[in-house]
LOPA-859180 format. One record per residue: residue in three letters; x, y, z of N, C-alpha, C in turn. Coordinates in steps of 0.02 Angstrom, whole numbers, plus 50000, padded with zeros to 5 digits. Each point is the difference from the previous one (the first is absolute). Layout:
% residues N
AlaXYZXYZXYZ...
This chain:
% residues 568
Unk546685061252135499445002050042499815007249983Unk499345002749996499835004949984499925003850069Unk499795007249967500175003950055499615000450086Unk500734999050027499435000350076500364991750008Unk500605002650051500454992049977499584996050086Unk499434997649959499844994550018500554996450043Unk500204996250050500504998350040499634991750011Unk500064995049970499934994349995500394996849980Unk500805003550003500754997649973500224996450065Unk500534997149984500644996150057499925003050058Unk500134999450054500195003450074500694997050019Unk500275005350045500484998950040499935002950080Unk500534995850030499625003250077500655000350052Unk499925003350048500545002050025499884994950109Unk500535000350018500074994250044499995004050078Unk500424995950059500105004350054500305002950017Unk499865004850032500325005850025500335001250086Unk500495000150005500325002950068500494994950008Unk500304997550040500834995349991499944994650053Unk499274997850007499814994350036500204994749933Unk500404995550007500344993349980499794993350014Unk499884993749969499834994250032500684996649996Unk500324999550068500354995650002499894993750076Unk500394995649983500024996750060499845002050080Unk500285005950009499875003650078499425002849986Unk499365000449958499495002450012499564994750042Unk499785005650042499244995950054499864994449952Unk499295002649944499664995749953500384996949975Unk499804994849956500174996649944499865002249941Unk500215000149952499475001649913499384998050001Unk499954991650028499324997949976499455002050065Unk500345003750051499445001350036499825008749981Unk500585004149972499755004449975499455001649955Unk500054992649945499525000649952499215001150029Unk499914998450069499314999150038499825007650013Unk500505004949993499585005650023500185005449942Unk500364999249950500135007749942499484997749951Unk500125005249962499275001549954500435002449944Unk499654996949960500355004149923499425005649981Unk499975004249969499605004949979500205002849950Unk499425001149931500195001849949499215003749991Unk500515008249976499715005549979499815003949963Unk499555001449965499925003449944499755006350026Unk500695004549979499725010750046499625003449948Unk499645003750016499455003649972500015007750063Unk500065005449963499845005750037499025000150007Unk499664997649959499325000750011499794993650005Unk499644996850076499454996650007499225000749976Unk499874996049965499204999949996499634994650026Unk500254995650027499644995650033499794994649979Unk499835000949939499934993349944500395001749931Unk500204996249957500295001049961499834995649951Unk500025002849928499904996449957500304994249953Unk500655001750012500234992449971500454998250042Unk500004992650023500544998950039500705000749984Unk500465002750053500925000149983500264992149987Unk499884998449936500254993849998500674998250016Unk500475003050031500714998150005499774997450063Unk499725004550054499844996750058499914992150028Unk499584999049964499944990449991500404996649971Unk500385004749942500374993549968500595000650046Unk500585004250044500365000250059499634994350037Unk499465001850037499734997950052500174989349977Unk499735000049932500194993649983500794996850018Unk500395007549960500744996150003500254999850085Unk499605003650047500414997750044500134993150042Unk500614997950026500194994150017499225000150061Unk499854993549989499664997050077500204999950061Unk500885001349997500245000350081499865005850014Unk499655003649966499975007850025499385000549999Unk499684996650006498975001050013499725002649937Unk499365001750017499755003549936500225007150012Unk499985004049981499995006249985499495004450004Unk500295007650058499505006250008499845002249940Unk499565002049949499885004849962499815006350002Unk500195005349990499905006649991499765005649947Unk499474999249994500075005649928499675006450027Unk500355004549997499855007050035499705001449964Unk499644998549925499345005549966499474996450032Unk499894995650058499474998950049500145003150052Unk500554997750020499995003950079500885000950013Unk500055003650040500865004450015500224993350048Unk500554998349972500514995550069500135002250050Unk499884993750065499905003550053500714998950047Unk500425003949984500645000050039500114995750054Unk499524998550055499914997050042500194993249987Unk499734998349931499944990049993500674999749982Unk500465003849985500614997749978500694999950053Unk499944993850014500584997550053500735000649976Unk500424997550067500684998549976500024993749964Unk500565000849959500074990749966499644999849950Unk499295003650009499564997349907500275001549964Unk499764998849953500345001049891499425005249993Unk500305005049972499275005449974500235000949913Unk499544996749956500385000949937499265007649971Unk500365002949954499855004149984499935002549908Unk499654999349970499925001149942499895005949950Unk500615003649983499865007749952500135000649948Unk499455003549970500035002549930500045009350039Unk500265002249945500105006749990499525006550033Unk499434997649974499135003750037500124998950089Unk500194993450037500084998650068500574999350034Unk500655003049955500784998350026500085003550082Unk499605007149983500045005350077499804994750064Unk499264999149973499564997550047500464992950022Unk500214997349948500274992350022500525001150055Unk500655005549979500535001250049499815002150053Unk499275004850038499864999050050500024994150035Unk499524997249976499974994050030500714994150019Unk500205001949949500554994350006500545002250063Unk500165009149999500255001350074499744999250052Unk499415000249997499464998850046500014991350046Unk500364996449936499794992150031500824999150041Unk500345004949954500694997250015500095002550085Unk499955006950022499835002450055499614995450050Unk499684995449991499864996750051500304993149982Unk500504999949964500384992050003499664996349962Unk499725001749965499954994249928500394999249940Unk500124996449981500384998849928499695003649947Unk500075004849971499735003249929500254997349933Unk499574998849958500344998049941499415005049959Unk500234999949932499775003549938499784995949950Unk499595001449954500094996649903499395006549984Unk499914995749946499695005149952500225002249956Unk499585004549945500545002049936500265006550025Unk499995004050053500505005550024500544997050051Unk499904994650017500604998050035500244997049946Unk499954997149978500214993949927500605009449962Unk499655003049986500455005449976500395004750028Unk499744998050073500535005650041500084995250077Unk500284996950011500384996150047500275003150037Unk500435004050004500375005050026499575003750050Unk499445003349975499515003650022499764997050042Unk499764993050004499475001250063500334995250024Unk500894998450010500515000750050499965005750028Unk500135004949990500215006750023499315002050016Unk499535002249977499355002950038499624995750015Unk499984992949996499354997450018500444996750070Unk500574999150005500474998650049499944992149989Unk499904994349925500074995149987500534996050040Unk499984993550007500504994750020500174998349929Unk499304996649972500274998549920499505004049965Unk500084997749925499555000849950500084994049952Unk499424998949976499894995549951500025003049923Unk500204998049937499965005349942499674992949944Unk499455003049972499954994349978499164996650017Unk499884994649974499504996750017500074996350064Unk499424999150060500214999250060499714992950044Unk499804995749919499484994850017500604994150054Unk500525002449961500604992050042500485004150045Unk500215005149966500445004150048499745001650074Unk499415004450001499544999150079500314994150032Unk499854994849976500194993650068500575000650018Unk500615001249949500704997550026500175008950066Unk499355004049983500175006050020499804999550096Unk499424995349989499714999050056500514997350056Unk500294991249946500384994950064500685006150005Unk500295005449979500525001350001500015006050072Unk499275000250007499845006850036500014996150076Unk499504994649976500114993450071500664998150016Unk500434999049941500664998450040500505005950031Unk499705005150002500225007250027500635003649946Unk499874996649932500565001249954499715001349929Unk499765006549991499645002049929500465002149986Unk500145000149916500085001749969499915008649972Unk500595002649957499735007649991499454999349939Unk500154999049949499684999749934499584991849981Unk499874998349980499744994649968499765000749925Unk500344994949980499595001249925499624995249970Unk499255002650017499404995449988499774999349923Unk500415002749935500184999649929499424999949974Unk499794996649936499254999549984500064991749999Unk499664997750029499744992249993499554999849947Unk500004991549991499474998349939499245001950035Unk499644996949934499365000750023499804995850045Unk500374993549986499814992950038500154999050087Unk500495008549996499945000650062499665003650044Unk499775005449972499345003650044499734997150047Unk499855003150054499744994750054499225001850009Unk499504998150008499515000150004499765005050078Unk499485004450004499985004650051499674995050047Unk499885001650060500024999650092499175003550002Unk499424996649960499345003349985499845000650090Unk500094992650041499804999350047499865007250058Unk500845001849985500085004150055499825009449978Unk499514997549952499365009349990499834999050044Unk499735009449994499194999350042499685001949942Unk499434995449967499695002149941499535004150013Unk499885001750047499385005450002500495007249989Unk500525000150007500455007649961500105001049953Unk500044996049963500155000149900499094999249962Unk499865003949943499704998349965500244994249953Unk501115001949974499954994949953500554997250018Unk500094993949982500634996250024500534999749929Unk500264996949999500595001749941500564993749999Unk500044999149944500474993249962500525001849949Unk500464998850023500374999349938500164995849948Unk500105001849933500074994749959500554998949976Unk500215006749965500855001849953500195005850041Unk500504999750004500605008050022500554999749938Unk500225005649995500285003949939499585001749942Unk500165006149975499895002749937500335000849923Unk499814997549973500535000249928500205006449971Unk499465006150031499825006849957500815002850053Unk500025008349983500675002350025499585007949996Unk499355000950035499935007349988500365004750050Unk500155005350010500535004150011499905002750093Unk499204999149989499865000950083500084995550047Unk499954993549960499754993950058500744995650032Unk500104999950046500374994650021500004992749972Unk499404997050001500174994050004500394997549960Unk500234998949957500304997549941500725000150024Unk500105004550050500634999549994500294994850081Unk499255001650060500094996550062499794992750002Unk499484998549933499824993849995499934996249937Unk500475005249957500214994949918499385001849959Unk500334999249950499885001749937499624989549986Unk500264998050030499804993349977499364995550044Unk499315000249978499634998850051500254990050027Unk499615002250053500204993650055499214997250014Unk499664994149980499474997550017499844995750026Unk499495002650052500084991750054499434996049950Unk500044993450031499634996349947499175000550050Unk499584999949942499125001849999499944996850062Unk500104993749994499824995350042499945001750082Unk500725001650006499985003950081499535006850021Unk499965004549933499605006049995499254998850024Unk499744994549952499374998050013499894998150068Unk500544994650061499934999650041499915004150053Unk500425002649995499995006450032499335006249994Unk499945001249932499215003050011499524994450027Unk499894994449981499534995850050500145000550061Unk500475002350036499984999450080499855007650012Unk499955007149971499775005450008499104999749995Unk499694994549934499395000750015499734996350051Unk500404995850015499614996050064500115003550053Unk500245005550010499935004750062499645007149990Unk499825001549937499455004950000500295005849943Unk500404997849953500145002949941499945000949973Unk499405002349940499974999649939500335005749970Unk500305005349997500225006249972500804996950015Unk500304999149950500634999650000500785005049948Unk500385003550027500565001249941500254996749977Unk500164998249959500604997049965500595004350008Unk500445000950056500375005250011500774997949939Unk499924998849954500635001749942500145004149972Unk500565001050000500595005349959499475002449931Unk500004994349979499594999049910499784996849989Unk499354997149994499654992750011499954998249901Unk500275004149977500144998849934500615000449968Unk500384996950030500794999849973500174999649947Unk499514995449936500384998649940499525003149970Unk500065006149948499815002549959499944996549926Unk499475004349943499754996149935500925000549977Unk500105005550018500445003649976500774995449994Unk500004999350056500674997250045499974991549962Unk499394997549956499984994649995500424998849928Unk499625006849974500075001049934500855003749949Unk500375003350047500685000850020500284994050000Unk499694995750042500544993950013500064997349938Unk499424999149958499874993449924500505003949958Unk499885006349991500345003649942500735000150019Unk500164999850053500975000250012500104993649988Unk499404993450006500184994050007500444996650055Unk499745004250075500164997250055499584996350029Unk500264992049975499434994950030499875000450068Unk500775000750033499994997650067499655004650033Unk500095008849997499685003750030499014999150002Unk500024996549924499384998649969499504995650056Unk500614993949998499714994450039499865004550068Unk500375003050028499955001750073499285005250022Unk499935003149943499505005750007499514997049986Unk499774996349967499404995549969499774994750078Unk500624999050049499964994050049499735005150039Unk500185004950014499595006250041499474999949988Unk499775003749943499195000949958499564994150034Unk500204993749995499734992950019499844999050060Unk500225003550032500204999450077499265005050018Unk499995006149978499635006350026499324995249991Unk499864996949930499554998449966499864994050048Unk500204995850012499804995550048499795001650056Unk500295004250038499665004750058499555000950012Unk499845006749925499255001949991499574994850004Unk500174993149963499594996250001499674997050057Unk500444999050045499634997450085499865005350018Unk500235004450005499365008050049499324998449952Unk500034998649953499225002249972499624994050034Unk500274993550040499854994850024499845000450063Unk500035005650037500035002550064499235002650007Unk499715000550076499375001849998499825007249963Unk499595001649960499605005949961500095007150040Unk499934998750065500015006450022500535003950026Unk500544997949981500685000049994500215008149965Unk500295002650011500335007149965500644999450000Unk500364999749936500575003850015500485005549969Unk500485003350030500355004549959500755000950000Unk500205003149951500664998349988500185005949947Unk500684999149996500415008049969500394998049949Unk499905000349927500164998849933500295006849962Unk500215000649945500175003549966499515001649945Unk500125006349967499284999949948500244996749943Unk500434996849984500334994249942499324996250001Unk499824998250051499474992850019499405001849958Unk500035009049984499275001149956499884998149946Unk500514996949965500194996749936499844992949996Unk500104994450051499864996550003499334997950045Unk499545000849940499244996750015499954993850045Unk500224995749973500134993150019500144998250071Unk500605004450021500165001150071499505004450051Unk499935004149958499315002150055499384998349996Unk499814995049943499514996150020500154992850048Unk500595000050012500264993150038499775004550088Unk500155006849992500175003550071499194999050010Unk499645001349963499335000950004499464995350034Unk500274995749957499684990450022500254997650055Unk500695004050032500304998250060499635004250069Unk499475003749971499975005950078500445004249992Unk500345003349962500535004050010499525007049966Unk499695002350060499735004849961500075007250007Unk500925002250017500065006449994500674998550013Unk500455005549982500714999649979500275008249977Unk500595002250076500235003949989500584999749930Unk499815006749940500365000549986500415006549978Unk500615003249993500525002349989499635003249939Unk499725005449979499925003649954500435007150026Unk500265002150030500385003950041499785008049946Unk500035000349941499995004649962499805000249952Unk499635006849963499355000249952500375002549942Unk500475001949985500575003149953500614994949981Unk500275001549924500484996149994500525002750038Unk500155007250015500525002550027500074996650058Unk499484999350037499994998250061500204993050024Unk499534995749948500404994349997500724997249967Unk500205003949956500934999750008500235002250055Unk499685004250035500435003550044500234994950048Unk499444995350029500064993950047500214993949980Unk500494999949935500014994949975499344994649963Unk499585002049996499514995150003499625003349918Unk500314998549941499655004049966499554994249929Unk500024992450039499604995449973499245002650031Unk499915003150065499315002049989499685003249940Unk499395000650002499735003749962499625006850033Unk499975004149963499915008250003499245002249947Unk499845003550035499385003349975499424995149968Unk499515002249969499454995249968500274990750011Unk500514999749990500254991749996500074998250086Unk500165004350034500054997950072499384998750010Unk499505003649988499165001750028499934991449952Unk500114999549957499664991049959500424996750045Unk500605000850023500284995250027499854998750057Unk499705003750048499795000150062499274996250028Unk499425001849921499534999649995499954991949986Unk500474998549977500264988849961499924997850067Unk500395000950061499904997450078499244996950010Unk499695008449990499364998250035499354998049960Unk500144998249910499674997849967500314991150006Unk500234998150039500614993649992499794997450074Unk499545004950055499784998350065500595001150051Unk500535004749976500575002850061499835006050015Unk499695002150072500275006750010500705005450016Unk500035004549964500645001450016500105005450044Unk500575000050043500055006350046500395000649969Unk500195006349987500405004649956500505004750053Unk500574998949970500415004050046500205003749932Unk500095007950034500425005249990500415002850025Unk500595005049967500375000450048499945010749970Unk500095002550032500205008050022500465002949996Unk500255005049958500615003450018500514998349961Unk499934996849951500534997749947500265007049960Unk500564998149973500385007649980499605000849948Unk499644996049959499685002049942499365004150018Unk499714997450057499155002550016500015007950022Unk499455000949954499755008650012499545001250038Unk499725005950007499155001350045499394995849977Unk500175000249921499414996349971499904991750010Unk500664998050020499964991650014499514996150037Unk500075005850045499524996950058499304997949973Unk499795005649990499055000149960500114994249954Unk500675001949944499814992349942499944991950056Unk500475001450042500044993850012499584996950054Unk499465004650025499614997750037499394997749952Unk499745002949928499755000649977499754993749947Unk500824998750009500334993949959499754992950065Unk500095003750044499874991950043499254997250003Unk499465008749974499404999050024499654997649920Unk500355002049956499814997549936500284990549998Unk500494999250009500254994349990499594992350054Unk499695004950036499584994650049500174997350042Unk500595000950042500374996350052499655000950041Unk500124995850049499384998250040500325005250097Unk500794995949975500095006650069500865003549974Unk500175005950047500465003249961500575001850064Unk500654997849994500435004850024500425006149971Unk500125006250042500335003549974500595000750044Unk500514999749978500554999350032500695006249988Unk500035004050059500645007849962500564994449997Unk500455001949939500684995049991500235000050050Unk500374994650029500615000550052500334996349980Unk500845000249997500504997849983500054994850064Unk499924992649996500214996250049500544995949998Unk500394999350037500214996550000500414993249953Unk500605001449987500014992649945499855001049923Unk499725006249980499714999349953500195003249952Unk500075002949922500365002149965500015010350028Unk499435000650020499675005450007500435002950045Unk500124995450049500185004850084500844998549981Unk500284996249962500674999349985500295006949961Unk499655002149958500055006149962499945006150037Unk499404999350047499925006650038500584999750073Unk500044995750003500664999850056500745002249982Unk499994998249931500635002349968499975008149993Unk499635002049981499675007449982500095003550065Unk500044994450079500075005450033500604998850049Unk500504998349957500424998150038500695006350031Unk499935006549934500245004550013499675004850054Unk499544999750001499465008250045499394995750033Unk500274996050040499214994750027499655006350020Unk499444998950007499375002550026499914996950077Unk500095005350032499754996450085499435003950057Unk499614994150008499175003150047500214996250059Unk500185003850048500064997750045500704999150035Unk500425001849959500634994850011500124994649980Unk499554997249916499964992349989499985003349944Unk500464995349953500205002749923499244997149986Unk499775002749941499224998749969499894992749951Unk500784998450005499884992949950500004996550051Unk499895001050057499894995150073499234999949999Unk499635003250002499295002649989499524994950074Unk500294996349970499684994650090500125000050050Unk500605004350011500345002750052499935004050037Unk499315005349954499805005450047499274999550035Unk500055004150038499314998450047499615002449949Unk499464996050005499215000349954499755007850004Unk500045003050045499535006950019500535004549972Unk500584999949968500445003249965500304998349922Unk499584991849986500305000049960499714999249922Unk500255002949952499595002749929499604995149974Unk499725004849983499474992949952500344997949935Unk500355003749973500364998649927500825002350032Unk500494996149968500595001050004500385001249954Unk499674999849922500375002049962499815005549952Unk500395004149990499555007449958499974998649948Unk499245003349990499874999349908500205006249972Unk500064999549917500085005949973499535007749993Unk499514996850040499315004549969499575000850057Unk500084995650048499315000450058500445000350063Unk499625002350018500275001550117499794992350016Unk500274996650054499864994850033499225001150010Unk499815004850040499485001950020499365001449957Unk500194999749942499495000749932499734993449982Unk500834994949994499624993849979499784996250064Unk500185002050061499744998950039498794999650011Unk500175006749994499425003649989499504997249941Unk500204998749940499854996149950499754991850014Unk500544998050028499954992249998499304997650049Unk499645006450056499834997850056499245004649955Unk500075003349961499275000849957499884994249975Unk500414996349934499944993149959499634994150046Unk500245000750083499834995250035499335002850010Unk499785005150026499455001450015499404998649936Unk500415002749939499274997449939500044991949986Unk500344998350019499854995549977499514994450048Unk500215003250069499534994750044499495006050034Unk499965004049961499325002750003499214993849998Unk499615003850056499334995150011499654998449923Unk500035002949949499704998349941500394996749976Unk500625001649978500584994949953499964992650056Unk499954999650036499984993350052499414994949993Unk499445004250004499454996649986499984997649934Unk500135005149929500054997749939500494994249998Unk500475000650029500424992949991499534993350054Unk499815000850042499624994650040499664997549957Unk499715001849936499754995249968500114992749972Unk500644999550021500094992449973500014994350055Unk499735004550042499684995350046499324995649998Unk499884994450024499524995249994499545003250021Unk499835002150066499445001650029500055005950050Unk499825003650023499605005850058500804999450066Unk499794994150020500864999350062500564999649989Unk499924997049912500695000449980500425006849970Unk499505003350000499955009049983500235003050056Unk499714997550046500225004550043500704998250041Unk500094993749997500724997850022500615001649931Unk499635002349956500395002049959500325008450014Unk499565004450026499955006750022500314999150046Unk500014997550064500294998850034500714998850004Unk500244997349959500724996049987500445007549976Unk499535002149923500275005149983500025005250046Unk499715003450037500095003650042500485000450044Unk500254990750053500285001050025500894999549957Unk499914999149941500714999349978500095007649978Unk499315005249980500535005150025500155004650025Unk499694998950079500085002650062500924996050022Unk500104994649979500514996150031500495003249947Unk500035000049954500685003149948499995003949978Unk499425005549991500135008849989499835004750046Unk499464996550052499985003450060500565002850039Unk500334992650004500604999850080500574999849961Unk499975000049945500725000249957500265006949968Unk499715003149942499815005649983499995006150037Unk499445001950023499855006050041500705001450064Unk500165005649996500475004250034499675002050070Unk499465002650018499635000850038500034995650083Unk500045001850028499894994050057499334998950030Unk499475006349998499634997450013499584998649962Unk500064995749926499895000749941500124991850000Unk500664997450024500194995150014499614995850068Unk500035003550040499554996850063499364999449991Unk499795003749961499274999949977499924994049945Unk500514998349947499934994449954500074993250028Unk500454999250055500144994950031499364997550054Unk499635005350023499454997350040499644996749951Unk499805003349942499334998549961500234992249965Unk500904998649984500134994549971499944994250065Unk500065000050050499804996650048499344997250013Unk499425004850005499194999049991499884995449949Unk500245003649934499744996249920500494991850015Unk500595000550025500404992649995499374996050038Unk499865000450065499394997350049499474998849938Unk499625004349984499494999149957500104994749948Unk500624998949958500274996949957500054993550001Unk500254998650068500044993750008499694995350023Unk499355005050024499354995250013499834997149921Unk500125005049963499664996849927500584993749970Unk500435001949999500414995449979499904993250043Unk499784999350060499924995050038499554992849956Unk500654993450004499814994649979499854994550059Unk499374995049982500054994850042500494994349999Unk500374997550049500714995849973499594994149988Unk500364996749961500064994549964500444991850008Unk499775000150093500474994350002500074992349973Unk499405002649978499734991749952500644999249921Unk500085005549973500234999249934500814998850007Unk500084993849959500674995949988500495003549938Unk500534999150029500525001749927500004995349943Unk500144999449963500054997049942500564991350032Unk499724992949977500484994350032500625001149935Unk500495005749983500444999849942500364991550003Unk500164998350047500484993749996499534993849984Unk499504999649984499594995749984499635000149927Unk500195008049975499794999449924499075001650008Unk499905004550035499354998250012499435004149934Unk499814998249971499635001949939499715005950016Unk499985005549937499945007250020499305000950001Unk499474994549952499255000350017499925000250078Unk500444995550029499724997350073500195006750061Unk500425002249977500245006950029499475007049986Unk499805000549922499565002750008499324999650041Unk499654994549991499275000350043500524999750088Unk500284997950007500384998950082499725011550005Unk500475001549965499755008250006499645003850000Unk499584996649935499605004749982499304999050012Unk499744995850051499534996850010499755005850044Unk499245002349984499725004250034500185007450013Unk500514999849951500155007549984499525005349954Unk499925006850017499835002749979500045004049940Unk499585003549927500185000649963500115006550009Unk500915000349983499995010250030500235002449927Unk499965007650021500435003549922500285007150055Unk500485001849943500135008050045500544997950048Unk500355004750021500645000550022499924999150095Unk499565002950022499744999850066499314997450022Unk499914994049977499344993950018500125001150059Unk499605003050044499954998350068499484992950027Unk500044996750037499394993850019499764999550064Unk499384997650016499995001450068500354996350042Unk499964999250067500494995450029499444993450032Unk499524999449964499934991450010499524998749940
């Protein structure tokens, strides 16, 4: 996963709290208890905006695994609105989901549920790596480590039988087991985009990222078939903007194919080629899906090599795709492990293949690498505006978690920790937000506060009102321009505004304006649902002509990354 750990990994969740027991001498029964507790599952966020742009897909897919003796399930996602202490009784299950960015915010909450007698549980990829932790501060019953599609249930009946478990280990399951998300229980008028998964794990091993190591090196694919279903039940409720929320929606490289022939490893051969087949079939039913369909998804720049594949992404709706260019220098890219990218003039052709191939690319960078000087910044904003990407993150390094990066810098500080607060600095999530650094690890050459200072110019030129408009051009028409301005704006009021800036009222001021633009946003993104349109009859063999007109009948002819349509 590239930078900005996305949290669409495993969950774990923590159970009840206080030394109420079900045994025989209780008043109730179990099964009359089941009539009044509530399970509730949370996703913490220090900033509400009220609407949000892509849905927390773990949310639904929990909400799926939980048992039926336990009802449906409260949902919570605090980047709409703050949990309201009040709804959480004695006896409920409050499961809770953290990555690293929301570990603080999550352990509130989770003392918070336990204090009034609910069961707390944990997952996520910061509980998945620190178990211990949000025992001890989040005041857990259990934690889940691991993927949380089967584990959740046994976590649920164990909480009902007044006997959880400390740990659970929810491991990585196949693909065939993924469970399909709980679309029912949105409120779609809060999301612009909804989100699917296809594959989890990464094959790559770059030095910042977790995943590879929390969700394998070996991707896991659910089969098309369920995928497709599943987006058919998002457009029939008013979807057309969808993520493809994967690790790597391009797992098998030209590269990785071509390694295998020359060692003369059939078997690895056979297996990577059954992948390739798999993606390729995929693509093939999204492009079968109604026209006005968008979607996006997060690849590696390997994929710029293969034409073929991004003309498959192309014909599918797949028309923009975060990717991992992290750095404009070779130094830079050894430094992160990642030094199959390409650097200078060849990055700018390689970037430019996407969107001559019909992919837009968001381009992530990353800040603060031991190699980068004063001058990086300018090349590499310069580099993003030459190379044509359509939108850009800039990201200051942070050593997270799990990853080769924060393993090295933890070792480094194992003699003379560094402590803000009273919290060694390789804790970094540990400290309160209004104290705690924007960069944690020193460079050889710049103040925190420089590349600080730096990274939050790059953001500003680049979504400057002219560079915005010049990129709106690959829009179809006049509304789709402006929901294009729009979008950009609010992504970066939402991640260099309220992220970046040191300031508070710098911060309070970015967070109002990302609130307004989210409102504005999602009027445009607004689709008419589609309860008429059928999934594909797979168990009947149903001919792919007949699937096409079933879709594509009366669809419109769009181009451009943000076709807006009217709504009748």
């Amino acid at each position: 996963m590239s930078s900005g750990e996305v949290s669409w990994k495993a969950i774990c969740w923590t159970g009840f709290v206080g030394s109420w027991k079900f045994t025989a001498r209780q008043t109730c029964t179990h099964l009359e208890r089941l009539d009044w507790l509530s399970v509730h599952l949370v996703n913490p966020s220090d900033n509400s905006f009220g609407t949000a742009v892509i849905t927390p897909r773990w949310l639904f897919v929990l909400a799926a695994a939980t048992p039926k003796s336990a009802g449906d399930p409260i949902l919570i996602d605090e980047s709409l609105e703050q949990i309201v202490p009040e709804s959480i009784q004695s006896g409920d299950i409050v499961g809770i989901s953290v990555h690293t960015g929301n570990a603080l915010r999550g352990y509130q909450v989770g003392r918070m549920a336990r204090s009034r007698g609910a069961w707390v549980v944990y997952g996520g990829i910061h509980a998945t790596l620190f178990p211990e932790e949000a025992l001890e501060r989040g005041e857990a019953h259990a934690v889940v480590k691991g993927d949380g599609d089967i584990a959740w249930g046994r976590v649920v009946n164990d909480c009902l039988a007044g006997k959880p478990g400390r740990i659970y280990e929810g491991g990585r399951i196949e693909g065939s087991e993924f469970l399909a998300a709980r679309w029912d229980l949105m409120r779609p008028e809060k999301y612009m985009w909804a989100s699917v998964q296809t594959i989890r794990g990464c094959p790559k091993h770059c030095s910042f990222c977790s995943v590879w190591r929390t969700d394998g090196q070996k991707p896991r694919q659910r089969n098309h078939h369920v995928v497709i279903d599943e987006i058919v039940n998002l457009r029939q409720i008013g979807f057309r903007f969808i993520a493809l929320a994967d690790d790597n929606f391009y797992p098998v490289t030209l590269t990785d194919l071509r390694l295998a022939k020359q060692q003369n490893n059939l078997v690895k051969l056979a297996e990577l080629e059954a992948i390739r087949k798999e993606r390729f079939e995929l693509m093939e039913e999204l492009a079968k899906l109604p026209k006005d369909m968008v979607f996006f998804t997060q690849i590696t720049m390997e994929a710029g090599e293969d034409t073929e594949y991004l003309d498959a992404m192309h014909r599918a709706n797949i028309k923009g795709a975060l990717v991992g260019v992290e750095a404009v220098t070779p130094e830079g890219l050894k430094a992160v492990f990642k030094d199959w990218n390409y650097s200078g003039d060849a990055l700018a052709k390689q970037l430019q293949t996407f969107r001559k191939h019909g992919v837009h690319v968001l381009g992530s960078f990353i800040f603060g690498l031991p190699t980068d000087k004063p001058a990086t910044f300018d090349a590499t904003v310069q580099m993003a505006l030459r190379a044509g990407v359509t939108f850009a993150q800039f990201v200051m390094m942070t050593p997270f978690p799990g990853t080769v990066d924060f393993g090295r810098w933890e070792k480094e500080q194992e003699k003379e920790p560094t402590l803000i607060g009273g919290v060694p600095i390789t804790r970094y999530w540990l400290i309160p937000t209004e104290i705690r650094p924007k960069m944690f690890t020193p460079h050889p050459s710049m103040s925190s506060e420089e590349i600080r200072q730096r990274t939050q110019k790059v953001w500003d030129r680049f979504y400057n009102w002219s560079s915005i408009w010049q990129r709106s051009s690959c829009c179809p028409n006049i509304t789709s321009r402006i929901a294009f301005i729009f979008l950009s704006k609010l992504y970066r009021q939402m991640y260099a505004g309220t992220g970046i800036s040191t300031d508070s009222a710098r911060r309070k001021k970015s967070k109002a304006m990302a609130r307004w633009t989210a409102r504005q946003c999602k009027k445009l993104f607004k689709a008419k649902p589609m309860p008429e349109l059928q999934a594909p009859e797979w168990d009947r063999g149903l001919r792919p002509g007949v699937i096409q007109t079933a879709f594509g009948a009366g669809a419109a002819n769009l181009s451009g990354p943000f076709a807006v349509l009217p709504d009748n």
